[in-house]
C-alpha positions as a Markdown table, in Angstrom:
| # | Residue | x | y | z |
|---|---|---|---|---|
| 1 | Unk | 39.8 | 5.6 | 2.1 |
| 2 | Unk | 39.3 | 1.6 | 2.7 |
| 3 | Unk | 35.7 | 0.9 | 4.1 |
| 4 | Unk | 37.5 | -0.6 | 6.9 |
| 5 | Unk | 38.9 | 2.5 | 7.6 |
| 6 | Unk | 35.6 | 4.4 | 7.7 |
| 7 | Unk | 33.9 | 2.1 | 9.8 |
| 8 | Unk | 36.7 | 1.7 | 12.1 |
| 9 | Unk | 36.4 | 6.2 | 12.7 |
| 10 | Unk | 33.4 | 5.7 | 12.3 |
| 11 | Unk | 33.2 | 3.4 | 15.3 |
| 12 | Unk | 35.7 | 5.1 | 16.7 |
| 13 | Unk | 33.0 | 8.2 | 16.8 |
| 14 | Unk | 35.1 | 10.5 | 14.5 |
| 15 | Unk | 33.8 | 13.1 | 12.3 |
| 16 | Unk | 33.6 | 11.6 | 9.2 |
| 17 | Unk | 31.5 | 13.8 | 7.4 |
| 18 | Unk | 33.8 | 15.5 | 5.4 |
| 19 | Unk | 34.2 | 11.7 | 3.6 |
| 20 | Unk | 31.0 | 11.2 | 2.5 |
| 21 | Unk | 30.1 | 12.6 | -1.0 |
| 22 | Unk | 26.6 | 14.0 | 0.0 |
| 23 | Unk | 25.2 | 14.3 | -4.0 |
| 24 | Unk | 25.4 | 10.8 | -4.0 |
| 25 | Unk | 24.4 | 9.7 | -1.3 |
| 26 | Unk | 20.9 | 7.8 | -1.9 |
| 27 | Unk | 18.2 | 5.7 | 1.2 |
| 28 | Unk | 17.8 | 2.4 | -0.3 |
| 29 | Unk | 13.8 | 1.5 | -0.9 |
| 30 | Unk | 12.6 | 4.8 | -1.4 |
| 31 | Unk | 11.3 | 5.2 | -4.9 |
| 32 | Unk | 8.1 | 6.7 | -5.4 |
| 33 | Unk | 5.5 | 4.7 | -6.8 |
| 34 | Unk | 1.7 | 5.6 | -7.5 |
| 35 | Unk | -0.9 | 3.2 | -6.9 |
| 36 | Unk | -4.4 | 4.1 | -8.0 |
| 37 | Unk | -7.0 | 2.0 | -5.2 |
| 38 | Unk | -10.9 | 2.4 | -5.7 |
| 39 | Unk | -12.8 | 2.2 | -2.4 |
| 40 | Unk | -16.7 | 1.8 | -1.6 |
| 41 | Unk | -18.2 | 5.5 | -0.1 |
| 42 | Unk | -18.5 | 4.0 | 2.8 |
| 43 | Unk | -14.7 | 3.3 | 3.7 |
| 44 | Unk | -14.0 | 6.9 | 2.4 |
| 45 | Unk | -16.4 | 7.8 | 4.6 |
| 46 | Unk | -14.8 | 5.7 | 7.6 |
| 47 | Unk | -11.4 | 6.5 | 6.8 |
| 48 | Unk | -12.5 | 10.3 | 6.9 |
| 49 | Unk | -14.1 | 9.9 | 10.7 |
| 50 | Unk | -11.1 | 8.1 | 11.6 |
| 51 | Unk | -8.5 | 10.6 | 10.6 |
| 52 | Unk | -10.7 | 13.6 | 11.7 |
| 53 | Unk | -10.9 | 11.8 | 15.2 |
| 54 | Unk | -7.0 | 11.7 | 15.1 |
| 55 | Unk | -6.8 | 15.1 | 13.9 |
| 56 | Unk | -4.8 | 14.0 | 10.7 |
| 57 | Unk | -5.4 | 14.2 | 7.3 |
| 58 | Unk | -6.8 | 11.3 | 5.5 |
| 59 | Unk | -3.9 | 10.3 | 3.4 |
| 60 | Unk | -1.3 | 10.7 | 6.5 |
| 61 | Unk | -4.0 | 7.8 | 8.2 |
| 62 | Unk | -3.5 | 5.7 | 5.6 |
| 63 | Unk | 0.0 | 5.9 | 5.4 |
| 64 | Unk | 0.8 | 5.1 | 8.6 |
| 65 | Unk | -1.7 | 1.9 | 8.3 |
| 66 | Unk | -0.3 | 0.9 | 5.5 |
| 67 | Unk | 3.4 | 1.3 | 6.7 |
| 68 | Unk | 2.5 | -0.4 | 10.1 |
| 69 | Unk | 0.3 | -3.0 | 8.5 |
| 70 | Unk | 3.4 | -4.1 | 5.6 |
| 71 | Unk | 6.2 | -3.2 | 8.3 |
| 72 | Unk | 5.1 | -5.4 | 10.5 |
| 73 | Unk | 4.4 | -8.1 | 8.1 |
| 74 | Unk | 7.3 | -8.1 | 6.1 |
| 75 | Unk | 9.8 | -7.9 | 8.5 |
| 76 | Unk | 8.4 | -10.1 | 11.3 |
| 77 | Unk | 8.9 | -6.9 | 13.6 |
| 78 | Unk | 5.5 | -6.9 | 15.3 |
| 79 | Unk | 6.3 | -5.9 | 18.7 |
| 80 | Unk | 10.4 | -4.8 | 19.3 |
| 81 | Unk | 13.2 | -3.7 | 16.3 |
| 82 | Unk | 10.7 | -2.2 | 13.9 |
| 83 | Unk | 11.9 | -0.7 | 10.9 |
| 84 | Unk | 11.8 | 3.5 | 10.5 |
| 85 | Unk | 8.3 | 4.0 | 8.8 |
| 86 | Unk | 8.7 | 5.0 | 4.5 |
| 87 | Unk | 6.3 | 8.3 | 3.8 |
| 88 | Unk | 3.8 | 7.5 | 1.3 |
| 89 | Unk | 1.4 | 9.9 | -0.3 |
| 90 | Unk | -2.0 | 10.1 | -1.0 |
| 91 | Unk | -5.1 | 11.4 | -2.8 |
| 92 | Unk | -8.5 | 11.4 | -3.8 |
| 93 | Unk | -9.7 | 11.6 | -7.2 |
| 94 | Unk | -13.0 | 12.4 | -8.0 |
| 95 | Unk | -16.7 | 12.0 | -6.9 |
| 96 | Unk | -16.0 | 7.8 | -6.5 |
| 97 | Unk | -13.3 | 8.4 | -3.8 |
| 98 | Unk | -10.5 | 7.0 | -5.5 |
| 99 | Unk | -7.7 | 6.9 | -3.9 |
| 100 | Unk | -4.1 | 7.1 | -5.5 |
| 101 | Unk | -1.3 | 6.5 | -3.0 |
| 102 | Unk | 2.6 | 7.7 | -4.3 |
């Protein structure tokens, strides 16, 4: 099938399931990555309060700052027609608190 002919059943509101091989099928931008970041105590410390306030964990807090901070900026979507948010995941390492985000 012609791409033109998906998207027109597509538009058209068809099923068009069955024409999608779904083991290929990959979201764009979603490689995981790890980033090792070292913070001071006292931001551990902050981000901690913060996320216990929230009732999330800390690594789910700084995903979602993260994603709205870089969402935001990179697409110039502050306000209206923001982009779906990318999951990132986090840890901490050790007695210094670093953190390593994947």
């Amino acid at each position: 099938m012609k791409a033109s002919e998906f998207d027109k059943r597509f538009d058209a509101g068809e099923d068009i399931g069955a024409e999608i091989d779904w083991g290929k099928a990959q979201r764009p931008n979603l490689e995981v990555r790890r980033v090792n970041v070292d913070f001071p105590a006292w931001v551990v410390d902050g981000l901690d309060r913060e996320s216990q306030r929230l009732g999330i964990t800390r690594q789910a807090l700084i995903k979602v700052w993260i994603a709205d901070k870089l969402g935001g900026a990179l697409m110039g979507t502050r306000k209206v027609g923001r982009q779906p948010r990318r999951a990132l995941s986090a840890t901490t390492c050790g007695k210094a608190g670093r953190l390593v985000l994947v």
